[in-house]
C-alpha positions as CSV (number, residue, x, y, z in Angstrom):
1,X,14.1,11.2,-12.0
2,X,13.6,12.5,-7.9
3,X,10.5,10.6,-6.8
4,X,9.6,14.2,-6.0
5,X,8.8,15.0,-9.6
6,X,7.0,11.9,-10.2
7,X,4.7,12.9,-7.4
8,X,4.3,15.3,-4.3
9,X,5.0,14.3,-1.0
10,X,1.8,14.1,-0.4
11,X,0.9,12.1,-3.2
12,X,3.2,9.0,-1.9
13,X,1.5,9.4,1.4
14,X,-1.8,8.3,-0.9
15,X,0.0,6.3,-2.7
16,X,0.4,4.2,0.2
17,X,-2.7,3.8,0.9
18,X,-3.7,3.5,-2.4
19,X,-1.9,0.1,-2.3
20,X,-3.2,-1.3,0.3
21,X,-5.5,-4.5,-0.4
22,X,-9.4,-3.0,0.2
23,X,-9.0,0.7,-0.1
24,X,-11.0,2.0,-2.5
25,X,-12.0,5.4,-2.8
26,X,-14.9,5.4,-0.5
27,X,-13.0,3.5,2.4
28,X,-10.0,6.1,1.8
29,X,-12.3,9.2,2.1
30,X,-13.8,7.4,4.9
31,X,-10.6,6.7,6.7
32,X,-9.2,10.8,6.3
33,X,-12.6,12.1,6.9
34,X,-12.7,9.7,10.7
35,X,-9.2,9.8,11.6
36,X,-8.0,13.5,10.4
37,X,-6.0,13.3,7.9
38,X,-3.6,11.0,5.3
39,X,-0.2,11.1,8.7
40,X,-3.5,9.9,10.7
41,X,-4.2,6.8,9.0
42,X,-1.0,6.0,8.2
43,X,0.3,5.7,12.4
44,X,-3.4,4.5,13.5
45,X,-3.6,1.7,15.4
46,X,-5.8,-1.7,14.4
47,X,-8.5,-0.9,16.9
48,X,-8.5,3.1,15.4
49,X,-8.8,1.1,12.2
50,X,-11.2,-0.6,12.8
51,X,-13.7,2.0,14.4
52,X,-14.2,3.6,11.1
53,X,-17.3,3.0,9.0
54,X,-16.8,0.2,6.3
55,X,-13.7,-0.9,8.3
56,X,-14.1,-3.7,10.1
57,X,-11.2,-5.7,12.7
58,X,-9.6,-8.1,9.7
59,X,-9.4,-5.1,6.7
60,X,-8.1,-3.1,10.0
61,X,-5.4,-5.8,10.0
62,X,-4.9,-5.8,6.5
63,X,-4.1,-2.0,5.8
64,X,-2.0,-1.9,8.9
65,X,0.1,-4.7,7.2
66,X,0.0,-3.5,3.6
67,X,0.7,0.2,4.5
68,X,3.9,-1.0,5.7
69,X,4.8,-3.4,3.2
70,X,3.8,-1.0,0.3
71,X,6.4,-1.2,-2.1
72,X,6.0,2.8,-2.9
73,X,9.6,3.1,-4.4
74,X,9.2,0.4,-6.7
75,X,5.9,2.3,-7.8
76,X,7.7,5.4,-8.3
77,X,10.7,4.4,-10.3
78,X,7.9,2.3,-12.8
79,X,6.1,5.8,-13.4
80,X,9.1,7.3,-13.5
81,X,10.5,5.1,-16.5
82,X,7.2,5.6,-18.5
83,X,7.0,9.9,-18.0
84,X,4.1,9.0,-15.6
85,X,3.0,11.6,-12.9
86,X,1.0,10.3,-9.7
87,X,-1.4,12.7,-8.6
88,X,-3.4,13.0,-5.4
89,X,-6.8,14.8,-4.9
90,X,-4.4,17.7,-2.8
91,X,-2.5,18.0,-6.1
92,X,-3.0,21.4,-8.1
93,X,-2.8,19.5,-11.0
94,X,-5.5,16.9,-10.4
95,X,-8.8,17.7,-12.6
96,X,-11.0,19.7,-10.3
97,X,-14.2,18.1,-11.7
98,X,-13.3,14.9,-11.0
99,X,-12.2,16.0,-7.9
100,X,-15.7,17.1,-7.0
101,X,-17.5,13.3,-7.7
102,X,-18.8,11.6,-5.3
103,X,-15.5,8.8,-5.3
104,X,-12.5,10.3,-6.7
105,X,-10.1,8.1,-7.7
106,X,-7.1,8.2,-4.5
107,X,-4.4,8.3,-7.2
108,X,-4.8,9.8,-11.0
109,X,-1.5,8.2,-13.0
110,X,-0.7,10.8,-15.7
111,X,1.3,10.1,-18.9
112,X,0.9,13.4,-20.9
113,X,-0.5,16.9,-19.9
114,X,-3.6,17.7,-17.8
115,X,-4.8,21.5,-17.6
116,X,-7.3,23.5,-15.9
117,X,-8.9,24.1,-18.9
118,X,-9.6,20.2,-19.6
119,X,-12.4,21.3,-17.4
120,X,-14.2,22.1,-20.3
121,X,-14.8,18.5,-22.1
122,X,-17.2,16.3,-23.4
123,X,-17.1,12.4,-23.3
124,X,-17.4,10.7,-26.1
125,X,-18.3,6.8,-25.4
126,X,-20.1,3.8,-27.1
127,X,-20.0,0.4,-28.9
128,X,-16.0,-1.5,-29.7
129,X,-18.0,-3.2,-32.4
130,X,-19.5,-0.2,-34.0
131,X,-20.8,0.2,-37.4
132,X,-19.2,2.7,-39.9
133,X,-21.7,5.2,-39.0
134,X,-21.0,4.7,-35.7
135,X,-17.3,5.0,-36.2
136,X,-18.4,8.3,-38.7
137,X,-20.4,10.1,-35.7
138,X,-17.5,9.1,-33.1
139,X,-14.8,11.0,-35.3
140,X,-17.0,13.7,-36.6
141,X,-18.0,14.9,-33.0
142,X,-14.7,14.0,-32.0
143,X,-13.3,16.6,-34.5
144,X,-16.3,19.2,-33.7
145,X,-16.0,19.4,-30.1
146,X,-12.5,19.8,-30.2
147,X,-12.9,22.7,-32.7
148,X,-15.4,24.2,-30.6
149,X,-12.3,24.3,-28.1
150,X,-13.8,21.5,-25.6
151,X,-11.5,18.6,-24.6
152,X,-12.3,15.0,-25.9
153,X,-12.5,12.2,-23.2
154,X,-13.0,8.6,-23.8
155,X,-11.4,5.4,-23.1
156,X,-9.0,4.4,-26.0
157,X,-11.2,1.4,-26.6
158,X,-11.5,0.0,-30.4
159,X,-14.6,1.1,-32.1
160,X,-16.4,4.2,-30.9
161,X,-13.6,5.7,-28.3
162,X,-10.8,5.7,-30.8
163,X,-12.6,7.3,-33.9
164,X,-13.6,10.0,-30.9
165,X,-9.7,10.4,-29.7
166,X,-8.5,10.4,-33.8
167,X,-11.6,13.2,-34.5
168,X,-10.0,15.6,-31.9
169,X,-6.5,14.9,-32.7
170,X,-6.8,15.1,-36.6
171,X,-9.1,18.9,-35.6
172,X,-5.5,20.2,-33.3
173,X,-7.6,19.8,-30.1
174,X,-7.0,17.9,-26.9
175,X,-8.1,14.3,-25.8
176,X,-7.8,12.6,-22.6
177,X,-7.9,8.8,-22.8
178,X,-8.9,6.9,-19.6
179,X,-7.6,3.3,-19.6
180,X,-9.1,0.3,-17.5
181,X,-5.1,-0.8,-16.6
182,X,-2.1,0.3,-15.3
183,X,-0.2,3.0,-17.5
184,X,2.6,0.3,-18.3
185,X,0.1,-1.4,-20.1
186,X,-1.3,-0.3,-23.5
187,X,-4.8,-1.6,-24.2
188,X,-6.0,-2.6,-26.6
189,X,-2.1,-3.7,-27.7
190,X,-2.6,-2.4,-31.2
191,X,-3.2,1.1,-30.0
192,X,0.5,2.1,-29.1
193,X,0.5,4.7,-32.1
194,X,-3.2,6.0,-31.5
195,X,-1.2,6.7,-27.3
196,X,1.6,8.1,-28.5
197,X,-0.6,10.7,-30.4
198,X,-2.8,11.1,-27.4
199,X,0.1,11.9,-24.8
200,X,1.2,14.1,-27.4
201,X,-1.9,16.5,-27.5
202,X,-3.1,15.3,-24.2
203,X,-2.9,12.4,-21.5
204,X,-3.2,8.8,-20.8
205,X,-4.9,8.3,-17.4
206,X,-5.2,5.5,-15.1
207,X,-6.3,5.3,-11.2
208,X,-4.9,1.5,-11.0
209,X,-0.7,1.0,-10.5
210,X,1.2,0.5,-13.0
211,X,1.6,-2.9,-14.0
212,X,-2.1,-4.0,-13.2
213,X,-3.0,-5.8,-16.6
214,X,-6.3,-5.2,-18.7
215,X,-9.0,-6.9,-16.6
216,X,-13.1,-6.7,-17.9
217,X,-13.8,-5.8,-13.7
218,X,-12.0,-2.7,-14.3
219,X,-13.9,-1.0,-16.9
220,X,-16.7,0.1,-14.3
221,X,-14.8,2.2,-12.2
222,X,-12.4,3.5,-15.8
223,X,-16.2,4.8,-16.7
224,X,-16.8,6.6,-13.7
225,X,-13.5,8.2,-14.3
226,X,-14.8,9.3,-18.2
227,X,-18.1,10.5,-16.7
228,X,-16.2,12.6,-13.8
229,X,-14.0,14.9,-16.0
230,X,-16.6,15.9,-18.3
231,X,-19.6,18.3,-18.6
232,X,-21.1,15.8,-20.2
233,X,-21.1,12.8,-22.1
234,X,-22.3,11.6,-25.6
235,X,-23.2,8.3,-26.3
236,X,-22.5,7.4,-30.2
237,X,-23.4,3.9,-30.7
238,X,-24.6,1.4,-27.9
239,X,-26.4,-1.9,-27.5
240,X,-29.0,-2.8,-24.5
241,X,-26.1,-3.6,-22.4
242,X,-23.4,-2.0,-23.6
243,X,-21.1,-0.2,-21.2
244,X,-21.3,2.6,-22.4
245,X,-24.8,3.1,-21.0
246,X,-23.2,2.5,-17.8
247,X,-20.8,5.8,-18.3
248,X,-24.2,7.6,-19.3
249,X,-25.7,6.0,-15.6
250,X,-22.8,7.4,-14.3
251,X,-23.0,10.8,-15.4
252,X,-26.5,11.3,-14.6
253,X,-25.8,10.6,-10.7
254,X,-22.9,13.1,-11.3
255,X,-25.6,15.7,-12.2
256,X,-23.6,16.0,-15.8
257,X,-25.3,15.8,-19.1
258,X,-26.5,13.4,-21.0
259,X,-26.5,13.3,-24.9
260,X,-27.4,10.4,-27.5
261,X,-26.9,10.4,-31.1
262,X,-29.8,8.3,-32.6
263,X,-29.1,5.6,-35.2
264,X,-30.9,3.2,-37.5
265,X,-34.2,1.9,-36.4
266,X,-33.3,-1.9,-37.1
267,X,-29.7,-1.5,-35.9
268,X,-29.1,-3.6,-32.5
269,X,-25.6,-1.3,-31.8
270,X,-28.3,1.6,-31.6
271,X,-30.8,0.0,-29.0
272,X,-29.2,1.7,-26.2
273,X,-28.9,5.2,-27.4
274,X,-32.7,5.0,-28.9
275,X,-33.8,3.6,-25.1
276,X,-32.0,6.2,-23.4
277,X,-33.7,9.1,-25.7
278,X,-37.3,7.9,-25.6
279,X,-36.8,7.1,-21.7
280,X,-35.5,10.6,-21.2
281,X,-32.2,10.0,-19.6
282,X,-30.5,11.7,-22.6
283,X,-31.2,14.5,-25.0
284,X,-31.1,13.7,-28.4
285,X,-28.1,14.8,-30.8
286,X,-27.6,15.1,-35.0
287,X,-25.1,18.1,-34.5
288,X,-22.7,19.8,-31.6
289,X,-24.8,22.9,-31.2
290,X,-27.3,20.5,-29.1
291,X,-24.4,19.6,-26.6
292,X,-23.4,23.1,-26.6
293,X,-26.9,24.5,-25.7
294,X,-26.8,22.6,-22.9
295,X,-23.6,24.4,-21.7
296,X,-25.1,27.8,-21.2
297,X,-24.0,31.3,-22.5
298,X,-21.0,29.7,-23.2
299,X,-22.3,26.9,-25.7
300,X,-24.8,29.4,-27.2
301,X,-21.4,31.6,-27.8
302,X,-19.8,28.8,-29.8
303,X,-22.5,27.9,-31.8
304,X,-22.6,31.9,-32.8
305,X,-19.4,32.0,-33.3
306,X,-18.8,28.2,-34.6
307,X,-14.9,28.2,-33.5
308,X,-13.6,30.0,-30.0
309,X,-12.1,33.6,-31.4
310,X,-8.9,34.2,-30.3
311,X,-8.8,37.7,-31.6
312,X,-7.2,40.1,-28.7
313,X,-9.1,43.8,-28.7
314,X,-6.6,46.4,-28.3
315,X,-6.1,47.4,-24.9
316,X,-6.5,51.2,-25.7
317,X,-10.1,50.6,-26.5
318,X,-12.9,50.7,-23.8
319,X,-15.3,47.9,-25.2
320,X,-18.9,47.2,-24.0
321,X,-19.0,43.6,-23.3
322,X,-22.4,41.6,-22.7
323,X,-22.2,38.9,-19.7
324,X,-24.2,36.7,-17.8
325,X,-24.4,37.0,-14.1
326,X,-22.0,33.9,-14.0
327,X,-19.6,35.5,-16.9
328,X,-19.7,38.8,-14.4
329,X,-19.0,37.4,-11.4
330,X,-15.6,35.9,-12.8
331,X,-14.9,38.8,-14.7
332,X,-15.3,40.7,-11.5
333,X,-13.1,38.2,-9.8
334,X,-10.2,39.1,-11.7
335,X,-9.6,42.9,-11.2
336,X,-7.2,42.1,-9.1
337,X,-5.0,40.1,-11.2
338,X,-4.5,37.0,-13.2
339,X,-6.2,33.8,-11.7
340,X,-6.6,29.7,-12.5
341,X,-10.0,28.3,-12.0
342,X,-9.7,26.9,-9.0
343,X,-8.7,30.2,-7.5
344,X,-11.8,32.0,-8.9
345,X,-14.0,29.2,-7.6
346,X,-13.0,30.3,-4.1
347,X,-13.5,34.0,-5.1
348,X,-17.0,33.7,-6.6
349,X,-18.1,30.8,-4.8
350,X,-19.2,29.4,-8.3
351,X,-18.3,25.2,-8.4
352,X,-15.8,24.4,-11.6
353,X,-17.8,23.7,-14.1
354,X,-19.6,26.8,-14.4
355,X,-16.5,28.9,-13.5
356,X,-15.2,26.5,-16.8
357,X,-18.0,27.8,-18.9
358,X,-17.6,31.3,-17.5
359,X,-14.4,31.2,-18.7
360,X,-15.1,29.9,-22.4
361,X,-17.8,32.6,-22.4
362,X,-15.2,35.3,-21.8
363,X,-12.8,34.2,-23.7
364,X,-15.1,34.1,-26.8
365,X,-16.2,37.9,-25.9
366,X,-12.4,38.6,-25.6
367,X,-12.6,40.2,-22.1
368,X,-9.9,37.8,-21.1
369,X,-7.3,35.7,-22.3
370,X,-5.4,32.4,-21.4
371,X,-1.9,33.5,-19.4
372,X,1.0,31.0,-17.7
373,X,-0.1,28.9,-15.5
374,X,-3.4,27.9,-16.8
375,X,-4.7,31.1,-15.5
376,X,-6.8,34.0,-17.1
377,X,-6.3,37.5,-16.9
378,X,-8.7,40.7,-18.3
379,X,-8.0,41.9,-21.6
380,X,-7.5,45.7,-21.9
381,X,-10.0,47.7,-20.3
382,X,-13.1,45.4,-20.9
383,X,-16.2,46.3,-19.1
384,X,-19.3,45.0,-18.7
385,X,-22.7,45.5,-20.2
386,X,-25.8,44.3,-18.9
């Protein structure tokens, strides 16, 4: 396969720096932001190095070295023999709202299919050791959000994440699993068949290289990954310190929302989800219409209509269509023509995720429909009503 297809151009550029000992996402963004650009860094000197904040004289010396020792081709043709795609934050492909966090991960590694309209997704995280009523909630909101047309993240993990991935799979819908190694890895080793099905109505995602093993110090920054691609994320089952509550930190201070499904009173694998709820840092959940009224017009539109409609009105009829003023200014957006979200964003000046919800919103009223491309196009003469 050309190294092309496994990523841009551009992409190996990052990919260089990507790895490079001690360049993290906060250093890289750092690095483009002081020196101009991805070519910039790459011929810099030590001393131009070195002048950039959280860069001192030795890491100086140590990207210099490592950028040209990188073993990039090597990187490539492992992706390449495992249908892995390496995406940079300049990619069209890569997921604009984790694009918009606050540390993007350099390099997304993508075994499956991402779409624009992953934008619209709920996490779905908690305990490995959950109880069966844990393991019932995980699948059953699993299955719900996916029928409500949202896309299921989590992290593959045994326990809560994997009755969350089988709920959306077993409903038709699309998962995204986030795993805390490289994608030549498979972890936990006994989910290869649970993968398979995910690549298959989704994607297997990874920002570390390829044949980086299953490490405990990498789950941190797998969660900030979960937390960034979603509207929000629900926590199913959790103890005190469970790392799930560290997704849920994590999506607070990425201004997404929070949700909780509350458990038994006696039950320690529910401690974390009863502290977050009575502490306020999430809303409390028994069914999907609470997620979904957190998600504006667009949730309140499921919940009416408890599946997205994919009826198409005929386009000889002028219907009367009721929108919000977010709904409207999208709508408006594409007169001209078809259009993928990132597109509108620029048009309406709206950020993703409420372009994303915008978009559900339409799509439910049947004023617009999915085309190539992940873009959206009016149906018929739609117009608006106030």
């Amino acid at each position: 396969m050309p190294s092309t297809l496994v990523a841009s151009s551009t992409a190996q550029k990052h990919l260089r720096l990507h790895l490079c000992s001690g360049v993290g996402p906060i250093r890289f963004a750092n690095l483009l932001r002081e020196l101009g650009g991805v070519e910039a860094v790459l011929g810099a000197s030590v001393a131009r190095l070195s002048s950039v904040e959280r860069i001192g004289r030795k890491l100086a010396e140590d990207i210099a070295r490592d950028r040209d020792r990188a073993d990039v081709e090597t990187e490539l043709r492992l992706a390449a023999s495992r249908r892995v795609r390496i995406l940079c934050q300049e990619d069209d492909e890569y997921p604009l709202l984790l694009r918009r966090i606050d540390d993007p991960p350099v390099c997304l590694y993508v075994r499956g299919t991402v779409t624009r309209r992953d934008a619209m997704a709920l996490a779905i995280v908690g305990s490995r050791h959950c109880s069966r009523y844990g393991a019932e909630q995980a699948e059953r909101f699993g299955a719900l959000a996916a029928n409500a047309g949202l896309t299921v993240v989590s992290g593959m993990a045994r326990g809560t994440d994997s009755c969350a991935h089988r709920g959306a799979i077993a409903a038709g819908g699309r998962t995204l699993a986030v795993l805390g190694c490289g994608l030549c890895h498979i972890y936990p080793p006994d989910a290869s068949d649970l993968a398979e099905e995910i690549v298959s109505q989704g994607a297997l995602l990874s920002e570390l290289p390829m044949e980086v093993p299953p490490d405990a110090k990498n789950f941190p920054g797998r969660n900030r990954i979960i937390a960034g691609l979603a509207l929000g994320v629900l926590v199913v089952e959790a103890a005190r310190r469970s790392g799930a509550l560290i997704t849920a930190r994590l999506a607070a201070e990425y201004n997404r929302e929070v949700f909780a499904v509350p458990g038994r009173v006696d039950s320690i694998q529910a401690e974390g989800c009863h502290t977050l709820i009575k502490a306020g840092g999430a809303k409390m959940v028994t069914g999907l219409e609470d997620v979904l009224e957190e998600f504006g017009p667009a949730g309140a539109a499921m919940i009416e209509a408890g599946a997205p409609q994919t009826a198409v009105h005929d386009p000889a009829t002028a219907l009367q269509v009721a929108m919000d003023e977010y709904e409207l200014k999208v709508f408006e957006a594409l007169e001209s023509g078809p259009a993928a979200i990132e597109g509108l964003c620029e048009g309406t000046g709206l950020p993703p995720s409420r372009v994303a919800v915008a978009l559900t919103g339409l799509q439910l009223k049947a004023a617009i429909r999915p085309v190539e491309g992940d873009a959206y196009e009016r149906v018929g003469r739609s117009a608006p009503r106030a």
